[in-house]
C-alpha positions in Angstrom: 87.3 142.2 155.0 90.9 143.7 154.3 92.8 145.5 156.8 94.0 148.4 154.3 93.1 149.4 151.3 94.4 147.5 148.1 95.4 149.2 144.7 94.4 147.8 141.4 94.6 144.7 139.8 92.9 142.9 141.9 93.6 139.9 142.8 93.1 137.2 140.0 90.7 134.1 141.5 92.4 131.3 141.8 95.6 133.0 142.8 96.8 130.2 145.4 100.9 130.0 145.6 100.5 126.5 147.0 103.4 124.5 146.1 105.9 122.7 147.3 117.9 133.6 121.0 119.0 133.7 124.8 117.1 131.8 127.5 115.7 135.0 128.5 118.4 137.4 131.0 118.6 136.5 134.6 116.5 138.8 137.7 118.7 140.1 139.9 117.8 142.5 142.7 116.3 145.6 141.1 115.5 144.5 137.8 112.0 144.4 136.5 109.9 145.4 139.6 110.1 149.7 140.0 114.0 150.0 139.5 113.9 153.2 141.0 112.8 151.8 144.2 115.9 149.3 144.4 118.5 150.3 147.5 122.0 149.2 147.7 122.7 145.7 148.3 125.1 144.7 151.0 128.5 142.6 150.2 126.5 139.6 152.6 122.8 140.5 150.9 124.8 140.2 147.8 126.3 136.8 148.0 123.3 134.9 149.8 121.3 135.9 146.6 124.1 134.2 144.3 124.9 131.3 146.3 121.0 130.1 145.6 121.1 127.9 142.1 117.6 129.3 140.8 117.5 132.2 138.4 114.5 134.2 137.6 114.0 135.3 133.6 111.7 137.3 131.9 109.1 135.1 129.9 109.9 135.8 126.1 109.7 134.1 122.8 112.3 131.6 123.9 110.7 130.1 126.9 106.8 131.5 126.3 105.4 128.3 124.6 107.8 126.3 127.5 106.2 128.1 130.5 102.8 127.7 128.2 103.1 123.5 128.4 103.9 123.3 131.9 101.4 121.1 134.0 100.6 121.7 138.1 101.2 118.3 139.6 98.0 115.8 139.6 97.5 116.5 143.6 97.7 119.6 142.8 94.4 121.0 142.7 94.8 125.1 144.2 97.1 126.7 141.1 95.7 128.2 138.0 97.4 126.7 134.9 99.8 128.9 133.9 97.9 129.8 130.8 95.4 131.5 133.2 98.3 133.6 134.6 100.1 134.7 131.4 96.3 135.9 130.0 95.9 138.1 132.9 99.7 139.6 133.1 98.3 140.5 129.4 95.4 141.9 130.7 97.1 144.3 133.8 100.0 144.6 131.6 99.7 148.3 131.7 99.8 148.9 135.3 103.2 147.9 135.2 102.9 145.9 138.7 102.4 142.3 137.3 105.3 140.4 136.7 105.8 136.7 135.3 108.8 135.0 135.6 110.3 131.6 134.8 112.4 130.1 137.1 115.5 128.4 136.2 118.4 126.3 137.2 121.3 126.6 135.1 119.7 126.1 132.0 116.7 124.2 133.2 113.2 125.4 133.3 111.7 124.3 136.3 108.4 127.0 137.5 106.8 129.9 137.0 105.9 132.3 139.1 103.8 135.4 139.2 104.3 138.9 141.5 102.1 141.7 141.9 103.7 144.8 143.6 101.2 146.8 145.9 102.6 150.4 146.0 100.0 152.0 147.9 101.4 149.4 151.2 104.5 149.2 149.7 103.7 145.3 149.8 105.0 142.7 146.9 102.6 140.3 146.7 103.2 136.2 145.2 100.1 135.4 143.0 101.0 132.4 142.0 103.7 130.0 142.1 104.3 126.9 139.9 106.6 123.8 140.2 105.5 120.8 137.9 105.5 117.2 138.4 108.9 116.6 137.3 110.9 119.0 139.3 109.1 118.7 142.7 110.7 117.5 146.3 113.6 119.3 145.0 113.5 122.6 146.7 113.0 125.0 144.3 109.5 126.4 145.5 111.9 127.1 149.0 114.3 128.7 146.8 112.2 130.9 144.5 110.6 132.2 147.6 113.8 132.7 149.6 115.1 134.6 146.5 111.7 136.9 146.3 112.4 137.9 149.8 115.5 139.0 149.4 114.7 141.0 146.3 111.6 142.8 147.5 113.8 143.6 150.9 116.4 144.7 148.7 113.7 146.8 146.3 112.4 148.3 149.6 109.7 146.6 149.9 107.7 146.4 153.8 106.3 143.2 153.1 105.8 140.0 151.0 102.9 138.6 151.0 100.9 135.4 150.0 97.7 133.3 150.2 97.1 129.4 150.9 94.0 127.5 150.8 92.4 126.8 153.7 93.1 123.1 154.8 96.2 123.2 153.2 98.8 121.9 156.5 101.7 121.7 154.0 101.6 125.2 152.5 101.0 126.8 156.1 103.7 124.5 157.2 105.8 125.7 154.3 105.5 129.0 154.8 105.7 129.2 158.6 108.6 127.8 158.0 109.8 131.1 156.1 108.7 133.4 158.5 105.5 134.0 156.9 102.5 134.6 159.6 98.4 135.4 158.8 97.7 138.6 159.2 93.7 137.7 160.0 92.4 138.6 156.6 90.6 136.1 154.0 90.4 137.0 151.0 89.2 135.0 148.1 88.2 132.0 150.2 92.2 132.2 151.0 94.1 132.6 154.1 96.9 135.5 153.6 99.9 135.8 155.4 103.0 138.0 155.4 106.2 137.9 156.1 108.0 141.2 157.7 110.8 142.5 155.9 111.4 145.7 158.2 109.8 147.4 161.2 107.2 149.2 159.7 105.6 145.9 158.4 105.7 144.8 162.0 104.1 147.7 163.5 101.4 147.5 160.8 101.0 143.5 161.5 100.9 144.2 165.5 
């Protein structure tokens, strides 16, 4: 069962991040997820965010029916198809927690993700992260995630958290790798883990 209490939406099944006009205007730190909550960004913060070459863009009628077609790798077997993720960012549309993006490089679309911000535990949470066939082994699945940490820390955010399969070495390995550790909970079949992004989401993890 969960260790603290979780507001709505629940969690969608199938919400595994497992993964190695204008084009839609690019996220930086504060835009999209509870702007009031952003916090000012250090020179250093600043500049590690730029120096990454992904960009995440809101989904519109330039990239909808791109982001629509994309296809999860063949071995690939944990992550909804991204029509399943746009339906239900319809559906909690109006809590205004549930955000899709597209991520990009330069002018390449190259994933989709999905985050759901938890207010009650000030917690932004990954639902789902895409990378097809064609742009895998390249990194960006690091990158994107990288980038969401540094946003939610910016944003204020305690936590970020995600969920893996159980089984899965390469997604533990993966995220391990980015400082994400489980916290004990299942949830969904699904192994979550978290990754700190200041003391208070330490002390609540210890």
């Amino acid at each position: 069962g969960s260790s603290h209490a979780r507001t709505d939406p629940p969690r969608p099944p199938g919400r595994s991040v497992d993964a190695a006009g204008p084009a839609g205007r690019r996220r930086e730190p504060g835009h999209g997820h509870d702007d009031h909550r952003t916090k000012p960004s250090t020179p250093n913060q600043a500049s590690m965010i730029k120096a990454m070459t992904v960009q995440l863009r809101d989904i519109d009628a330039s990239n909808f029916y791109q982001v629509l077609a994309m296809h999860r790798p063949e071995a690939e077997e944990y992550v909804a198809p991204n029509s399943v993720s746009l339906a239900e960012a319809w559906l909690y549309r109006n809590e205004h927690t549930v955000v899709p993006l597209a991520i990009y490089e330069g002018d390449s679309l190259v994933g989709f993700v999905m985050t759901h911000d938890d207010l009650a535990n000030n917690i932004r949470d990954i639902w789902r992260i895409l990378i097809p066939e064609e742009h895998v082994n390249h990194g960006y699945g690091l990158q994107t995630l990288r980038f969401l940490a540094q946003q939610a820390q910016l944003e204020g955010f305690a936590c970020l958290r995600l969920s893996y399969v159980p089984g899965n070495a390469l997604a533990e390995h993966v995220y391990r790798k980015l400082g994400f550790v489980p916290t004990g909970e299942i949830d969904d079949g699904e192994i979550v883990m978290e990754r700190a992004l200041c003391n208070s989401c330490l002390e609540r993890m210890g």
